[in-house]
SEROMAR-129449 format. One record per residue: residue in three letters; x, y, z of N, C-alpha, C in turn. Coordinates in steps of 0.02 Angstrom, whole numbers, padded with zeros to 5 digits, always signed. Each point is the difference from the previous one (the first is absolute). Layout:
<pts>
ALAXYZXYZXYZ;...
</pts>
This chain:
<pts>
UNK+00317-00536-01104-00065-00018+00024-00047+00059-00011;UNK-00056-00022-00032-00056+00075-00005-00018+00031+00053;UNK-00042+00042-00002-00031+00031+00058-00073-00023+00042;UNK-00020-00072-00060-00043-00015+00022+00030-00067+00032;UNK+00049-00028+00009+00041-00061+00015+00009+00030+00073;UNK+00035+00063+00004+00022+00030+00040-00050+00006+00056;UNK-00051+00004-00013-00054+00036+00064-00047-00086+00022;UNK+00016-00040-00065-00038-00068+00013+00045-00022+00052;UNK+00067-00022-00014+00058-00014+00053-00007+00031+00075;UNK+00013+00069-00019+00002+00045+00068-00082+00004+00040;UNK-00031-00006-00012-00084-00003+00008+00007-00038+00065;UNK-00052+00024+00049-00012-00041+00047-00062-00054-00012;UNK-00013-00023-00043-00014-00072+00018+00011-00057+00016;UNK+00060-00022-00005+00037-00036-00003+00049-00008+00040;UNK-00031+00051+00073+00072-00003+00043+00048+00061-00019;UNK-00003+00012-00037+00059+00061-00019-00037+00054-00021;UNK+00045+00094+00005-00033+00022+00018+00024+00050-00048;UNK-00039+00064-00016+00027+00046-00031+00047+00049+00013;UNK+00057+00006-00036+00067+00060-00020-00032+00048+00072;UNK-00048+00037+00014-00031+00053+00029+00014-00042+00102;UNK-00035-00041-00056-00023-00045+00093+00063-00016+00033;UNK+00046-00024-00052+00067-00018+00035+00046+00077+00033;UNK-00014+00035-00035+00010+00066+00004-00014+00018+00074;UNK-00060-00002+00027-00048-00002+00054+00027-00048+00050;UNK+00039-00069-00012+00019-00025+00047+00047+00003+00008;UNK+00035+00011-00039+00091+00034+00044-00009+00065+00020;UNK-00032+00047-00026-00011+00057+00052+00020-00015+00065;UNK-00068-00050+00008-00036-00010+00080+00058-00039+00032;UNK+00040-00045-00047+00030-00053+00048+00057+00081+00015;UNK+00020+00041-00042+00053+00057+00024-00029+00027+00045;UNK-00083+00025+00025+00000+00017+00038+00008-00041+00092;UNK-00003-00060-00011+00005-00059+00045+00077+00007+00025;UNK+00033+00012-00053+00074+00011+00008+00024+00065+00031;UNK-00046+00036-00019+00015+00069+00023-00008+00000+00099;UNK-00060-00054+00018-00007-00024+00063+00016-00001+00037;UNK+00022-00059-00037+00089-00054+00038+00033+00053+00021;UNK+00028+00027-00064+00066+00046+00012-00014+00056+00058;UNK-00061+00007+00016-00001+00058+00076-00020-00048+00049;UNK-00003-00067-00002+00001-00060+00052-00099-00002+00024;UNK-00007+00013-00005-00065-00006-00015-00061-00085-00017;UNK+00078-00037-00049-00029-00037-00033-00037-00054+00048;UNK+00030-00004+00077-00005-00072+00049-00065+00037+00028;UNK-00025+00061-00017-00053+00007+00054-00064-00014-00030;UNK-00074-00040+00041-00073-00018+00000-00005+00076-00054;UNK-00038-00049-00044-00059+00046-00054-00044+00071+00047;UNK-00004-00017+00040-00070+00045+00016+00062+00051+00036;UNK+00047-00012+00047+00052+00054-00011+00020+00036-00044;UNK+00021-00054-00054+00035+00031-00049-00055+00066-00040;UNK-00043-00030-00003-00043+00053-00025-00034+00042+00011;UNK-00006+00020+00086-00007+00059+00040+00052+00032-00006;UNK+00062-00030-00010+00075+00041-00010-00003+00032-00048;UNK-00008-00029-00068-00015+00053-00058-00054+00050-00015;UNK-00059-00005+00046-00046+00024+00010+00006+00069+00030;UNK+00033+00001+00044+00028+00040+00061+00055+00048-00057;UNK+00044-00033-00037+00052+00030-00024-00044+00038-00051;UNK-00032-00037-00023-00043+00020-00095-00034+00076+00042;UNK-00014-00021+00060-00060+00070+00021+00078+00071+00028;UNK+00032-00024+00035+00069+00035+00012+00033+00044-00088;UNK-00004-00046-00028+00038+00036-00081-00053+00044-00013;UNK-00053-00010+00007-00033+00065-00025-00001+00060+00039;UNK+00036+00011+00042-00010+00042+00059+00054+00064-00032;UNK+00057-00054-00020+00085+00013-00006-00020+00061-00045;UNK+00050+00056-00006+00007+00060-00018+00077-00035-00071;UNK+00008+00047-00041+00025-00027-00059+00080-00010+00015;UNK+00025+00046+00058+00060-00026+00012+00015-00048+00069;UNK-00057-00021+00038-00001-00044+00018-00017-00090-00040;UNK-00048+00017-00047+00013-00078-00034+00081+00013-00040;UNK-00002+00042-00022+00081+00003-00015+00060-00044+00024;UNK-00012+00029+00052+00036-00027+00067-00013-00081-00001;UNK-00050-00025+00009-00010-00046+00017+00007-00046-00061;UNK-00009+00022-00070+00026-00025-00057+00074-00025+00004;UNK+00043+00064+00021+00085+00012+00012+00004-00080+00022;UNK-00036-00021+00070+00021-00049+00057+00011-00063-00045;UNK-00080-00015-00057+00001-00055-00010+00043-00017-00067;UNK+00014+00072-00019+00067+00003-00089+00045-00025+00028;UNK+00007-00015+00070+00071-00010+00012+00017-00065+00020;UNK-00051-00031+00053-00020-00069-00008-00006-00036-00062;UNK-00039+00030-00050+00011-00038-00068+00080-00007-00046;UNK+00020+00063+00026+00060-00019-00023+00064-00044+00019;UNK-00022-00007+00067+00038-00032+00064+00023-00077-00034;UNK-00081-00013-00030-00026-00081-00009+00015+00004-00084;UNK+00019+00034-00024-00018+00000-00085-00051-00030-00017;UNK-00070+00020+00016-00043-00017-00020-00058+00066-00022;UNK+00043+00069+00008-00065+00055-00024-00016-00009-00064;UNK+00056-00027-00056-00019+00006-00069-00046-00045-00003;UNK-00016-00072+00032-00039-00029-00029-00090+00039+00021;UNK+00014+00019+00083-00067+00019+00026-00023+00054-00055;UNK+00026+00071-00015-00009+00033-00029-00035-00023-00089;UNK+00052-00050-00010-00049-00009-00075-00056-00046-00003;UNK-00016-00025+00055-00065-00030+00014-00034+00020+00020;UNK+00027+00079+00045-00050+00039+00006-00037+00032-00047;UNK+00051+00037-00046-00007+00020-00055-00051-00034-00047;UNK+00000-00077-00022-00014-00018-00022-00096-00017+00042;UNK-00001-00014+00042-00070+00001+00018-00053+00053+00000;UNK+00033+00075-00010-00013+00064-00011-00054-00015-00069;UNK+00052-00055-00045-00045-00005-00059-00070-00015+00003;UNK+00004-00043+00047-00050-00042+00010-00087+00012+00020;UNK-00053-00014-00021-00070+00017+00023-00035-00068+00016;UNK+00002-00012+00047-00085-00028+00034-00067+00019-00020;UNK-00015-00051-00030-00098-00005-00018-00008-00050+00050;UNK-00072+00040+00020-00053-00064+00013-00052+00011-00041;UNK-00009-00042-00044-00071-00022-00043-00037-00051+00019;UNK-00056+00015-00016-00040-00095+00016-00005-00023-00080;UNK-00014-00070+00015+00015-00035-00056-00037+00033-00057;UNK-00077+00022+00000-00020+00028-00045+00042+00061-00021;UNK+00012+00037+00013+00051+00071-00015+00063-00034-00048;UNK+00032-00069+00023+00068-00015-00020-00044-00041-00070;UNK-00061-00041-00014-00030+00000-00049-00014+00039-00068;UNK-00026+00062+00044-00024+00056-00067+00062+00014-00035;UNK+00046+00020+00064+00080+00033-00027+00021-00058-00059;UNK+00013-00048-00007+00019-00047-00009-00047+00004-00093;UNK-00066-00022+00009-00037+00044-00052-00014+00068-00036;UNK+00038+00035+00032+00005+00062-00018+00058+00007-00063;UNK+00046-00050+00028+00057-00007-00015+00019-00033-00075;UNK-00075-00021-00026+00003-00062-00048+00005-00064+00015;UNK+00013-00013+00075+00005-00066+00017-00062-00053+00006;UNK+00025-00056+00050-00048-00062-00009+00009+00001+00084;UNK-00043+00015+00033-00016-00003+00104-00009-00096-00018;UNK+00067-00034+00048-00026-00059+00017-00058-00023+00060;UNK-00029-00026-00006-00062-00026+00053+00050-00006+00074;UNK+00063-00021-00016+00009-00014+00069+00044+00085+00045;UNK-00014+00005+00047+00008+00054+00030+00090-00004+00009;UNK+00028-00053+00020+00078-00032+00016+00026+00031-00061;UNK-00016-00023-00049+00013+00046-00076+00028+00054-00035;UNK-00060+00067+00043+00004+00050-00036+00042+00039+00020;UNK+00047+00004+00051+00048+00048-00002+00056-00042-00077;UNK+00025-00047+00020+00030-00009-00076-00048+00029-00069;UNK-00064-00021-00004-00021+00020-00070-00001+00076-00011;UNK+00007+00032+00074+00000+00078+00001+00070+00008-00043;UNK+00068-00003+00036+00051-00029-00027+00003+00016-00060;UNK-00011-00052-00033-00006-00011-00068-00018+00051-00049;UNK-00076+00031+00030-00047+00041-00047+00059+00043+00004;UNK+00012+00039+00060+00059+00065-00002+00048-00006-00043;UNK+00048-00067-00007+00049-00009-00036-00021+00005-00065;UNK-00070-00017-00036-00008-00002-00067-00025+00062-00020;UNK-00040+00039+00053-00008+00061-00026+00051+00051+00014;UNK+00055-00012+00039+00052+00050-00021+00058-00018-00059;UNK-00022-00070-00028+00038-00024-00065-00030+00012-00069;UNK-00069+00031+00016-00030+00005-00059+00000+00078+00009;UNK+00013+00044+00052+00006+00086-00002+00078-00004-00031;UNK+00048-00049+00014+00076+00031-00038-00010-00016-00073;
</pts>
């Protein structure tokens, strides 16, 4: 399958989403898992997220052999469950990852910048973005 088959298929218009995006949602569902696994998962949203809030502001406090430490606790839990290899390469793998926010005009020009064709409809242009990328990194090899 080409590369332009590839990104038409994988493209979110259609309900389905891009290689990147899927990327992005098993992260998240690992981090959901990561949750569970400290029991976490049964408790109200607005808990749950003063809890990480509280913790996120606590880790920055931590001195390097204290997150250490606290790394140690959860290497060992992951290993408990055989599940660190998967967390780790989804961690790994979202590392790749960058967040834009553009407005539609910005994802337009890019898109024209690119040699491409900006469709009128806004639902669209992340696929036609897609596309332009795939053809201009097929026409740089």
């Amino acid at each position: 399958m080409s590369n332009n088959a590839n990104a038409i298929q994988n493209g979110n218009g259609n309900g389905h989403h891009s290689h990147e995006q899927g990327l992005r949602v098993h992260h998240l569902a690992n981090l959901g898992g990561l949750i569970a696994i400290a029991g976490l998962d049964l408790e109200p949203p607005d808990f749950l997220l003063g809890a990480l809030l509280s913790v996120a502001e606590e880790a920055r406090k931590l001195r390097a052999e204290q997150r250490a430490q606290v790394a140690s606790i959860g290497r060992k839990k992951l290993d408990e469950r055989a599940t660190g290899k998967r967390a780790w390469k989804s961690w790994q793998r979202a590392r790749d990852l960058h967040a834009l926010t553009l407005s539609t005009n910005q994802v337009r020009d890019i898109i024209e910048a690119l040699g491409g064709h900006a469709p009128e409809s806004p639902a669209h242009l992340v696929l036609a973005l897609s596309q332009a990328l795939t053809e201009a990194a097929d026409e740089a090899n």
